[in-house]
C-alpha positions as CSV (number, residue, x, y, z in Angstrom):
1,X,34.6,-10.7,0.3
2,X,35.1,-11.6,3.9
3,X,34.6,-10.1,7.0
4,X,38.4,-9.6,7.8
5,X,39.1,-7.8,4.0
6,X,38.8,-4.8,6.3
7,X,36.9,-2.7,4.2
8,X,36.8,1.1,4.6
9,X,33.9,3.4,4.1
10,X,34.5,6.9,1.8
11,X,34.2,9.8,3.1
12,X,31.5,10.8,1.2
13,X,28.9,7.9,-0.3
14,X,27.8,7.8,-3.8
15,X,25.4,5.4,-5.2
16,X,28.0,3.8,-8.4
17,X,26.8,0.6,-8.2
18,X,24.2,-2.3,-7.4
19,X,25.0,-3.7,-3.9
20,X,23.8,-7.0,-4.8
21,X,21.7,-9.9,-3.8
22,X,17.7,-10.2,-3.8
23,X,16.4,-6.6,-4.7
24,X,19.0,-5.0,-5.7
25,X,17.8,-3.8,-9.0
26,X,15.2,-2.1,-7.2
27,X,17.2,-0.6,-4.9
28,X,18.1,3.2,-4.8
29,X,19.1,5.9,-2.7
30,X,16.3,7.9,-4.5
31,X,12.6,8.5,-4.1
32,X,10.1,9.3,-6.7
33,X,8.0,7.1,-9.5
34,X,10.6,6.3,-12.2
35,X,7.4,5.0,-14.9
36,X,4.0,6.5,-15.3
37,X,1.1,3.8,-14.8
38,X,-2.5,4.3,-13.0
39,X,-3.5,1.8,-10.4
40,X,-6.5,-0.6,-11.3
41,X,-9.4,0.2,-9.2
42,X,-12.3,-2.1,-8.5
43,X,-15.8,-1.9,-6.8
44,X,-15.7,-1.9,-3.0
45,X,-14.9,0.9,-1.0
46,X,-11.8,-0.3,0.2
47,X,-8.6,-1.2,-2.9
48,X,-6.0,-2.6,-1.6
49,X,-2.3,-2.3,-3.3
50,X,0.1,-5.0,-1.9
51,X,1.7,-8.1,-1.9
52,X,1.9,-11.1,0.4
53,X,5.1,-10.6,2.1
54,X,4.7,-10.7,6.0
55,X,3.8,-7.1,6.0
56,X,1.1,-7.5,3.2
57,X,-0.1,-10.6,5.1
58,X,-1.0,-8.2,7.9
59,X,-3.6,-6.0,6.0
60,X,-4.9,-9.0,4.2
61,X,-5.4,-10.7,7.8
62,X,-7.8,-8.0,9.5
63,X,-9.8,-8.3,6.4
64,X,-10.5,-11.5,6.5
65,X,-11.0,-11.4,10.2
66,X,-13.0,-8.4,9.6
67,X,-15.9,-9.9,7.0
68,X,-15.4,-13.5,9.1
69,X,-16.5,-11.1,12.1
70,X,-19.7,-9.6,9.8
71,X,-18.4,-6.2,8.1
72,X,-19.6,-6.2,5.2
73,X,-18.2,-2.9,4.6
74,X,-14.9,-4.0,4.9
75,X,-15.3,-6.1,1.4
76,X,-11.9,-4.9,-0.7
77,X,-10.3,-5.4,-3.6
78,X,-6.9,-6.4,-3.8
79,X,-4.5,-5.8,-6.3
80,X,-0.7,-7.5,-6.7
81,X,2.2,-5.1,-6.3
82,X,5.1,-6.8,-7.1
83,X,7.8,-5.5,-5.7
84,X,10.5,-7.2,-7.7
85,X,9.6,-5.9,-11.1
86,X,9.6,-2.1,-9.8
87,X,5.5,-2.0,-9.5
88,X,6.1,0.2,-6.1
89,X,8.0,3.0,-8.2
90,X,4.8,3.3,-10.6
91,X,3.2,6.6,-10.1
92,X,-0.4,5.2,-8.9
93,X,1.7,3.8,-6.3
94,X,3.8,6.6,-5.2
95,X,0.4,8.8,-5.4
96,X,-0.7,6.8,-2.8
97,X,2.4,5.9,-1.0
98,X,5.2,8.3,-1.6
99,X,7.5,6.2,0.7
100,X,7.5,2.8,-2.5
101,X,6.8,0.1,0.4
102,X,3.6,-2.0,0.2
103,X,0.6,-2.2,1.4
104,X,-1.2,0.6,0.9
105,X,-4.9,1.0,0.8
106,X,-7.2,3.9,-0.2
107,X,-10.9,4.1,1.2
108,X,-13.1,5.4,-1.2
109,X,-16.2,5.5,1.0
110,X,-15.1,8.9,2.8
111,X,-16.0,12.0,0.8
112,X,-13.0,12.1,-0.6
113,X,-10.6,9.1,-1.4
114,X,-8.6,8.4,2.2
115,X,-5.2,7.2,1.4
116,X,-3.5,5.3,4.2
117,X,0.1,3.6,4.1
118,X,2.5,2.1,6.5
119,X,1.1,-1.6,8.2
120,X,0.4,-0.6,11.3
121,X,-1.1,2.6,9.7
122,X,-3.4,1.0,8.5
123,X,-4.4,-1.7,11.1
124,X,-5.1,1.4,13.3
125,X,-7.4,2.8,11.0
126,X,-9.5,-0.3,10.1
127,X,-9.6,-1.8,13.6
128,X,-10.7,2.0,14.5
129,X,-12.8,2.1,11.0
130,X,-14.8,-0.9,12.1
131,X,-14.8,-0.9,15.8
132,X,-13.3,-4.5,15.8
133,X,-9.9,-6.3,17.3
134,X,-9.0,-3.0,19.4
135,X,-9.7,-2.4,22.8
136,X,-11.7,0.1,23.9
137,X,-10.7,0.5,27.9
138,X,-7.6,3.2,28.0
139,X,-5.4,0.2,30.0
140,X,-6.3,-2.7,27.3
141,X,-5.8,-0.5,24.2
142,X,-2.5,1.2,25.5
143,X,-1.0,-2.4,26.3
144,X,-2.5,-3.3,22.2
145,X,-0.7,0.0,20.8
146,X,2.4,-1.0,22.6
147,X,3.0,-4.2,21.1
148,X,2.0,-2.8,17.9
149,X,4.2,-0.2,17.8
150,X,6.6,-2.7,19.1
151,X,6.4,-5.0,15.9
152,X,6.5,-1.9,13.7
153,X,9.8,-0.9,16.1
154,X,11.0,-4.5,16.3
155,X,10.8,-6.5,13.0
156,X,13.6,-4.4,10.5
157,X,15.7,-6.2,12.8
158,X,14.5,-9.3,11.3
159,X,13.4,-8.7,7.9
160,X,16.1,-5.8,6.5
161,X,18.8,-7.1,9.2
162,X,18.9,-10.7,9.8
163,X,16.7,-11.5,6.8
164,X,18.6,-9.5,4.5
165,X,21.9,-11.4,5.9
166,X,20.5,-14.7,6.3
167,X,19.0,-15.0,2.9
168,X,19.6,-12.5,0.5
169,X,23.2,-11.0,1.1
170,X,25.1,-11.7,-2.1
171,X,27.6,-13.7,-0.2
172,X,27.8,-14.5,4.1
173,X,28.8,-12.2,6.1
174,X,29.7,-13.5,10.0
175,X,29.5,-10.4,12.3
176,X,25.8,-8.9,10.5
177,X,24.6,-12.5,10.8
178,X,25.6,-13.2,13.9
179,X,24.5,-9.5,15.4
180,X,21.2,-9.7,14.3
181,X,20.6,-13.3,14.8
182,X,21.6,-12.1,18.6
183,X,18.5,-9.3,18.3
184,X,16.2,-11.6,16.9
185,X,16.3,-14.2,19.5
186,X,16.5,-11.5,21.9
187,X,13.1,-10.5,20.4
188,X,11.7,-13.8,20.4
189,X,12.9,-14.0,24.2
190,X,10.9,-11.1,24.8
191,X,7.8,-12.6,23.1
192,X,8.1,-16.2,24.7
193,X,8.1,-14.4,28.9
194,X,4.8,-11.7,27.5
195,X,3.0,-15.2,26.1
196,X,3.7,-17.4,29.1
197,X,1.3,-14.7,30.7
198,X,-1.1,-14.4,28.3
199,X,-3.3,-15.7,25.6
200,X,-2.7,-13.4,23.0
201,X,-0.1,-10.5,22.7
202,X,-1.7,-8.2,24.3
203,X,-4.0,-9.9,27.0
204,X,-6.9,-12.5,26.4
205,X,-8.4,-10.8,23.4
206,X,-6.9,-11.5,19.9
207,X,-6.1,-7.7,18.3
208,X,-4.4,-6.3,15.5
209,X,-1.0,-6.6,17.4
210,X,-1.1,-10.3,17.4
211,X,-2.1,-9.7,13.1
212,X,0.9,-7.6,13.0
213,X,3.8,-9.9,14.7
214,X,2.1,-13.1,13.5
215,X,3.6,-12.6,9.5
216,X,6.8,-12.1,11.2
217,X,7.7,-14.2,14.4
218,X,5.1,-16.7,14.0
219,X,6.2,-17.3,10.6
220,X,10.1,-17.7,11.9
221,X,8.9,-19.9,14.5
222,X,6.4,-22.2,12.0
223,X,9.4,-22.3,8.9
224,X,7.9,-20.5,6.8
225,X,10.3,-17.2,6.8
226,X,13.6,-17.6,5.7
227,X,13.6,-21.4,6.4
228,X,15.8,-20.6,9.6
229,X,13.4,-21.9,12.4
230,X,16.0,-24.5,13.6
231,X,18.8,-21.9,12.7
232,X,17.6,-19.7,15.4
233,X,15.9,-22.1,17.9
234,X,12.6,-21.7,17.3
235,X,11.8,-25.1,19.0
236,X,12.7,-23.7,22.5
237,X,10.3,-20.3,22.4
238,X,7.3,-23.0,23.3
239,X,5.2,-20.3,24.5
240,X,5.5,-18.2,20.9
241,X,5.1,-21.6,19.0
242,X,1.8,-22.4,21.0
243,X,0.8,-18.8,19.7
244,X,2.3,-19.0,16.2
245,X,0.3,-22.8,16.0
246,X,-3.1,-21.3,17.2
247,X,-3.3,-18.6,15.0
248,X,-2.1,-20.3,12.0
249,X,-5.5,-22.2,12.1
250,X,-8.0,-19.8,12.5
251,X,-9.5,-19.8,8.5
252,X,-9.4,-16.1,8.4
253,X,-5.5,-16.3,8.9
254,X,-5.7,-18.9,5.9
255,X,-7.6,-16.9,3.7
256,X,-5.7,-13.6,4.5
257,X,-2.1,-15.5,4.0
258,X,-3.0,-16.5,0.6
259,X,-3.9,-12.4,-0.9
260,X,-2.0,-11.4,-3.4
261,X,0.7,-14.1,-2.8
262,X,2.3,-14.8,-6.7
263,X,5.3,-17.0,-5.0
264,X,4.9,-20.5,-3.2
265,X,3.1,-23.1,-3.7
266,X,0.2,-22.8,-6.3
267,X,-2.2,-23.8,-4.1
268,X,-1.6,-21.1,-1.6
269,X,-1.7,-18.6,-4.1
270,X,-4.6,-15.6,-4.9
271,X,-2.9,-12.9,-6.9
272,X,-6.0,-11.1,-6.9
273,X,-9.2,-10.7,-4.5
274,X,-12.1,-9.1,-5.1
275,X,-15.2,-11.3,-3.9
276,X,-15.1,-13.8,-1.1
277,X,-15.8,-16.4,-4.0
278,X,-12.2,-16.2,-5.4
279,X,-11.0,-18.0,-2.6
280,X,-13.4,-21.2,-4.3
281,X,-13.1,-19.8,-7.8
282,X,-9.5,-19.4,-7.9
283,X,-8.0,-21.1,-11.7
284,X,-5.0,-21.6,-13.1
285,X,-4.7,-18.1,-14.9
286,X,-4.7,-16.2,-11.7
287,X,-1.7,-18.0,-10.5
288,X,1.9,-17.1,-11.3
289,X,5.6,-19.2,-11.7
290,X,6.7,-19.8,-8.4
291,X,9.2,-17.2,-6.4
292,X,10.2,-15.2,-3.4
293,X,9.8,-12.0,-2.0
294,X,10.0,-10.8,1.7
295,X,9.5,-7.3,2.5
């Protein structure tokens, strides 16, 4: 199909058939568990449930950051949800996060279990939690929310649009490609003048915003997402690549990149966490055949 075969939507939608591409086995215009299976749960207060697509990376991140920085309570176990094989549509999973999208995370050192979904959702509540990597002055923490709610606002432009388009689109498509490819660079744009200013997203202090754009835009800029760095310029966002390079080498960052990641290369993989250890102790049972997931 091309773009000038002119197709012409129904009146009314029905789902009759797979789109196609990357996921589309797993896709439907339905919510709801569709197989009955409990979620494993392990000793530390805080289970995570995820995988280590840019949005996974995120949670995995200010964990690391969180126990490099001394919280010991934030010690967690983290178990793969693999989001190819319909893991998000088990029941545990929808218990816990009736929207099917990872991560999610349930704190089990409140009286009773907390459950907490959505990325940012849950940066908020462990930077808040922990007292760590949010500012506390009004001005400071307004300008942190801001750009964390401008990821969360920001990146399905990237991932479900140009993502989706760029990589996972059954066949090429011109106008989608080339209209979100127009957004993203727009968004970099807007990225590249903020960072000019500033150290860090949202001042001099690193903070949860810079954990939450980092998976994305940092990865697009570095090569690591959607192997389209030189597709979209990354080279000339120098202030964003200065960024993206800084934060890539901070060990916590390392670490947190590595959770629950089954696709890649072996070495950067750690299906499951459960002890700082694992990191050292990782063997070859824990990893999986190579593959790719973005979500």
């Amino acid at each position: 199909m091309s773009d000038a075969d002119g197709y012409q939507p129904p009146k009314v939608w029905t789902w009759d058939a797979e789109s196609g591409g990357t996921f589309a086995s797993i896709n439907r215009p339905i919510a709801g568990a569709t197989h009955d299976k409990a979620l494993p749960v392990g000793r530390h207060p805080l289970q995570l449930y995820s995988l280590a697509t840019p949005n996974g990376q995120k949670v995995t991140i200010l964990l690391e950051e969180l126990l490099a920085a001394g919280e010991a309570g934030a010690e967690y176990d983290a178990y793969v949800v693999n989001i190819r094989d319909g893991d998000q549509f088990s029941s545990g999973f929808v218990e816990i996060n009736p929207n099917s999208k990872i991560p999610a995370l349930v704190d089990r050192s409140t009286p009773e279990p907390t459950r907490v979904f959505e990325s940012g959702a849950i940066l908020l509540y462990l930077a808040e939690k922990f007292g760590r990597f949010m500012p506390q002055a009004p001005a400071a923490r307004a300008e942190a929310l801001s750009w964390l709610f401008w990821q969360m606002g920001s990146a399905p432009y990237l991932g479900g649009g140009f993502g989706h388009f760029y990589s996972y689109a059954p066949f090429k498509l011109e106008y989608p490609i080339n209209r979100f490819t127009m957004e993203v660079k727009r968004q970099l744009d807007v990225l590249d003048k903020r960072l000019a200013d500033t150290r860090f997203i949202a001042g001099d202090d690193y903070t949860i915003a810079d954990m939450a754009i980092w998976p994305w835009y940092g990865g697009l800029v570095r090569g690591v997402l959607y192997d389209a760095a030189e597709f979209v310029g990354a080279a000339a966002y120098t202030n964003v690549v200065r960024w993206a390079d800084e934060i890539a080498q901070r060990p916590a960052v390392q670490r947190g990149r590595m959770v629950n990641r089954i696709f890649g290369p072996p070495e950067e993989q750690l299906h499951e966490r459960h002890d700082a250890s694992d990191f050292d102790l990782r063997t070859q049972d824990k990893l999986a055949p190579s593959d790719e997931a973005v979500s």
